[in-house]
KEKE-3310 file (N, C-alpha, C; in steps of 0.2 Angstrom, whole numbers, plus 5000, padded with zeros to 4 digits):
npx = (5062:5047:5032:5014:5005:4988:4981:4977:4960:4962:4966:4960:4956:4963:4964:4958:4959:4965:4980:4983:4976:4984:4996:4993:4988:4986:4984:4976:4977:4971:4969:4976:4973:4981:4987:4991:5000:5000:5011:5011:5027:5031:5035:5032:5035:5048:5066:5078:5089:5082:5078:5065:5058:5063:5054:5041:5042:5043:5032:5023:5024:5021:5009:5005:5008:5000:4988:4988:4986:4977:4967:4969:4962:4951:4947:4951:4957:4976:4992:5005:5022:5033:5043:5056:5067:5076:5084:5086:5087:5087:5073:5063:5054:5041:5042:5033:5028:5027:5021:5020:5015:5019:5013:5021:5022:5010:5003:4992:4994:5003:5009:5020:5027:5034:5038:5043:5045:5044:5049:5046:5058:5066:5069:5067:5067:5065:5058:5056:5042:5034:5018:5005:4991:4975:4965:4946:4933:4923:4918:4918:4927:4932:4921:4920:4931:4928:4918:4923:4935:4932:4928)
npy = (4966:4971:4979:4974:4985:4984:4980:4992:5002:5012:5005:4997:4985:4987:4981:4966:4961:4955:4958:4961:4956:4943:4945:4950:4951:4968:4983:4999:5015:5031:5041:5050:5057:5056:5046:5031:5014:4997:4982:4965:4958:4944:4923:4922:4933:4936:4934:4925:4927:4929:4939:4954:4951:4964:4967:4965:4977:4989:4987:4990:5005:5007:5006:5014:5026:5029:5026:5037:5049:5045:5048:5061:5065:5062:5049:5051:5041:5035:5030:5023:5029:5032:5025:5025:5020:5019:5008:5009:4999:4982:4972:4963:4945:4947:4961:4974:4985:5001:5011:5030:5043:5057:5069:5081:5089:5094:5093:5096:5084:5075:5069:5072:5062:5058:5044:5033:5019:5013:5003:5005:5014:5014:5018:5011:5010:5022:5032:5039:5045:5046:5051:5048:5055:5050:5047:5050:5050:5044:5045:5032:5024:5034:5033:5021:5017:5029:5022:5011:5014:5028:5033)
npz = (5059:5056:5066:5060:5055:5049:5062:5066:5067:5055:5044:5028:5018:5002:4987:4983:4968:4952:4948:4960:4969:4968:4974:4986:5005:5000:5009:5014:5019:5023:5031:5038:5028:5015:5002:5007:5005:5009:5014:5021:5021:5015:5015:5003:4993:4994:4985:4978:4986:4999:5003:5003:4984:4971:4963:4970:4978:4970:4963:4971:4973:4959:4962:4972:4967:4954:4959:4969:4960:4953:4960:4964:4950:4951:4947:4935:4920:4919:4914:4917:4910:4913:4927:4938:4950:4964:4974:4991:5005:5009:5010:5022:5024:5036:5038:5038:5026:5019:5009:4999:4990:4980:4971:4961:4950:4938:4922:4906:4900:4904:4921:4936:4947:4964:4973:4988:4998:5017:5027:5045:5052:5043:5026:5009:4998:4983:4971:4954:4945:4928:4924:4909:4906:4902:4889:4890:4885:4886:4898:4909:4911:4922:4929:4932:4942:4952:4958:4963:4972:4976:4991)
capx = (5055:5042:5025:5010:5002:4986:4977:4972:4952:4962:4966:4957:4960:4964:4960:4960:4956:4970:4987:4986:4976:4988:5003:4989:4984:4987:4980:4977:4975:4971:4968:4981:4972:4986:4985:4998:4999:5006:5008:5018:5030:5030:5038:5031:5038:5058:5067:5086:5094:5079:5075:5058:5059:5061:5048:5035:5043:5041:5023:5018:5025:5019:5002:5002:5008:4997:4983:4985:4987:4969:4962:4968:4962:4943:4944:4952:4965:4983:4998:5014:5026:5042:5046:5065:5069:5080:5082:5092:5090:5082:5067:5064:5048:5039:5042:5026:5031:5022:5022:5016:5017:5017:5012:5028:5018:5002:5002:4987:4996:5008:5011:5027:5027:5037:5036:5045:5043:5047:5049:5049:5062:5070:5067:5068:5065:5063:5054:5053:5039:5032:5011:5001:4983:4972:4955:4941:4928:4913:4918:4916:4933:4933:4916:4921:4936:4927:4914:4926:4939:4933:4924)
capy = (4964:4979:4978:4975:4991:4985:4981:4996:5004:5016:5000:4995:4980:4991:4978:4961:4959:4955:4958:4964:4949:4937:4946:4955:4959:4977:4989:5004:5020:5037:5044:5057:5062:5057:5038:5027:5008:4994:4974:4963:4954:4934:4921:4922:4938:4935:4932:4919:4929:4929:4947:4954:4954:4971:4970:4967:4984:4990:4984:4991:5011:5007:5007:5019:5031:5027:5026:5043:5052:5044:5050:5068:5067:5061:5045:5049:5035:5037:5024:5025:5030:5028:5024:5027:5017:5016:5003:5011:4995:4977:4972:4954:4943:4948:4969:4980:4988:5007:5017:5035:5048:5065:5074:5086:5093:5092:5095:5094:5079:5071:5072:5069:5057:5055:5036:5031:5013:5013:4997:5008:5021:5013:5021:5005:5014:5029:5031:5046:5044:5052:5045:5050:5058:5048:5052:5045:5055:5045:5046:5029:5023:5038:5032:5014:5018:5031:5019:5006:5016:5035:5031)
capz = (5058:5060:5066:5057:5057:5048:5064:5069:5062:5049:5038:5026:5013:4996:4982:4982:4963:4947:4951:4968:4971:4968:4979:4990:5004:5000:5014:5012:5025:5021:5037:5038:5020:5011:5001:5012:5002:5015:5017:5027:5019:5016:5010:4994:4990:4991:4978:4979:4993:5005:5002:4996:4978:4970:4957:4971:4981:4962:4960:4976:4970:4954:4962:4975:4964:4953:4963:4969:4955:4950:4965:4964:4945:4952:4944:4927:4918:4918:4914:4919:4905:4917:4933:4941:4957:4967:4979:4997:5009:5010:5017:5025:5027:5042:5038:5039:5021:5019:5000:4998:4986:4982:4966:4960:4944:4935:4917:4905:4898:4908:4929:4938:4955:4967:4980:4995:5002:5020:5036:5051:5051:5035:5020:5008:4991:4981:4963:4952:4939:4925:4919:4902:4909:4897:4886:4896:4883:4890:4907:4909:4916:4927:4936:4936:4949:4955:4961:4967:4974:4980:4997)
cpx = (5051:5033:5022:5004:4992:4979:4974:4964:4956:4963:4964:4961:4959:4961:4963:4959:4963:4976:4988:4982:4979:4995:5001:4992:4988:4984:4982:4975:4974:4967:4971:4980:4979:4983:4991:4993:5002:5004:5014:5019:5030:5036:5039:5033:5045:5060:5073:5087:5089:5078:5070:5060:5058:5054:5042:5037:5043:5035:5019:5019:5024:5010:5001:5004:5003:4990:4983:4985:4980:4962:4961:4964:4954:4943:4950:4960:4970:4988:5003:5018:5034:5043:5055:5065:5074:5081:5089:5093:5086:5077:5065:5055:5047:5039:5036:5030:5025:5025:5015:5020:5015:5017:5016:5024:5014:5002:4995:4988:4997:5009:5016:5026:5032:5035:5042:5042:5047:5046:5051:5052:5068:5068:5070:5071:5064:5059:5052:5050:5033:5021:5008:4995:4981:4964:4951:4934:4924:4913:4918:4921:4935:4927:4917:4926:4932:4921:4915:4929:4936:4926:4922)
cpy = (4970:4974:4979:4979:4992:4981:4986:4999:5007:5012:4997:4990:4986:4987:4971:4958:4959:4956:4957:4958:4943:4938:4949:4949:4963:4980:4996:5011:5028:5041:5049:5060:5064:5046:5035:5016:5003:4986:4972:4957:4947:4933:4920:4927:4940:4933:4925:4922:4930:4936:4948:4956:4961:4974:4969:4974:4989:4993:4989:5001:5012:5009:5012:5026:5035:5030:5033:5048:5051:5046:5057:5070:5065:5054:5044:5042:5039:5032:5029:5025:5029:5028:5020:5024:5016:5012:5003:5005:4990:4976:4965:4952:4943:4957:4972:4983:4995:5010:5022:5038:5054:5068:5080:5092:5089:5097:5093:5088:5074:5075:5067:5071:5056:5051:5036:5027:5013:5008:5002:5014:5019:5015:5014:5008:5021:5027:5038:5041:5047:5046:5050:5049:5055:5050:5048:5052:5053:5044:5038:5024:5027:5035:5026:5014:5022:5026:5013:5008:5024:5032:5038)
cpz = (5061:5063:5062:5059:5054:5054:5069:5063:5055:5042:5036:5019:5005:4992:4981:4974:4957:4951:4958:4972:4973:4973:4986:4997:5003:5004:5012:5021:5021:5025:5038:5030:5016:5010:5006:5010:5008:5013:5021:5023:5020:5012:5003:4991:4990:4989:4983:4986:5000:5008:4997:4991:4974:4968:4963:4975:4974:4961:4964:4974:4967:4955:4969:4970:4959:4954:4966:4966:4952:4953:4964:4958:4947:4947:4935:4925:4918:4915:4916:4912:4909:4923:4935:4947:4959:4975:4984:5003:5009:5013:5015:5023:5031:5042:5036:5033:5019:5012:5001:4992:4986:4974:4964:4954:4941:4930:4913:4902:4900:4917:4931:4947:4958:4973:4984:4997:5008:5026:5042:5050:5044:5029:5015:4999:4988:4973:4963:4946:4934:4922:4915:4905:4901:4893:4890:4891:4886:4896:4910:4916:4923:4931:4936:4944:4952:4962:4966:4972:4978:4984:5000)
residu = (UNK:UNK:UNK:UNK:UNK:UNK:UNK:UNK:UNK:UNK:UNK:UNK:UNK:UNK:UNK:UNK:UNK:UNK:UNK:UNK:UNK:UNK:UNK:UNK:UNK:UNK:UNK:UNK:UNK:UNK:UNK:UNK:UNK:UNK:UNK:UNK:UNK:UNK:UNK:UNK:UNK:UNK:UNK:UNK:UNK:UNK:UNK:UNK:UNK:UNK:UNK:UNK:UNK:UNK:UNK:UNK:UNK:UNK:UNK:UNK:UNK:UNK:UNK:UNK:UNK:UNK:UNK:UNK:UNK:UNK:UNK:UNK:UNK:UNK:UNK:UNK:UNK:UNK:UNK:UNK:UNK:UNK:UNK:UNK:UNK:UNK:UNK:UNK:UNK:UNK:UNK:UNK:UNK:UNK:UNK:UNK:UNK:UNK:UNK:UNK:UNK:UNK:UNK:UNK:UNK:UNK:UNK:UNK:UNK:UNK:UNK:UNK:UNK:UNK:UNK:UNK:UNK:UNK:UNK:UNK:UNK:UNK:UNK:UNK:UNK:UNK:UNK:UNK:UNK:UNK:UNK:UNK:UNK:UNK:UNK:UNK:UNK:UNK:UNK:UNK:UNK:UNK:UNK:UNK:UNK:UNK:UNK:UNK:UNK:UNK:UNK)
# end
């Protein structure tokens, strides 16, 4: 079991609304000006064996990835077109769980992500993944995040 690292001041609750509502909280930090996604495991998130289930370690790389690829891009939409996981070691109820990413390439079409979910000094997860940069002619989608999300 790790500590939960979301009480000190740099954590903020990320978003409690749709999905991430229902599996939330989600904290987020971006003090070391980089995104860093985190929660702390429950029991509502392990599957039969008593291990968090993957798809929420999934869910969680899915959306820091994600997330900051929309931040580098000032808001504009993206989707994920594939995400690659592999999953290096279990992570319990009770583990302070952290996701980051890192931008590999930035094409005018498509950009290629790599995550990392990690408990401490355990690296839990990896994810390469590729997302389709979308039209946002009226700008519209880019100011809604922008106004929810860029602080």
């Amino acid at each position: 079991m790790t500590q939960n690292s979301a009480q000190t001041p740099d954590w903020q609750l990320h978003d409690d609304e749709g999905f991430l509502g229902l599996i939330g909280p989600v904290w987020e930090d971006r003090a070391a000006d980089q995104l860093v996604l985190a929660f702390t495991a429950e029991d509502k998130h392990s599957n039969q064996r008593g291990t968090v289930q993957g798809g929420m370690l999934m869910t969680l790389a899915d959306r820091v990835m994600g997330h900051a690829l929309r931040l580098h891009l000032e808001g504009e939409p993206v989707a994920t077109i594939q995400l690659d996981t592999h999953f290096l070691e279990a992570a319990w109820a009770g583990d302070w769980i952290e996701a980051r990413a890192r931008l590999t390439r930035v094409t005018r079409s498509v950009v290629f992500i790599e995550g990392v979910l990690d408990s401490g000094d355990r690296r839990l997860m990896q994810a390469n993944g590729v997302w389709k940069r979308l039209r946002d002619d009226d700008g519209k989608a880019s100011a809604r995040f922008q106004a929810r999300f860029m602080r």
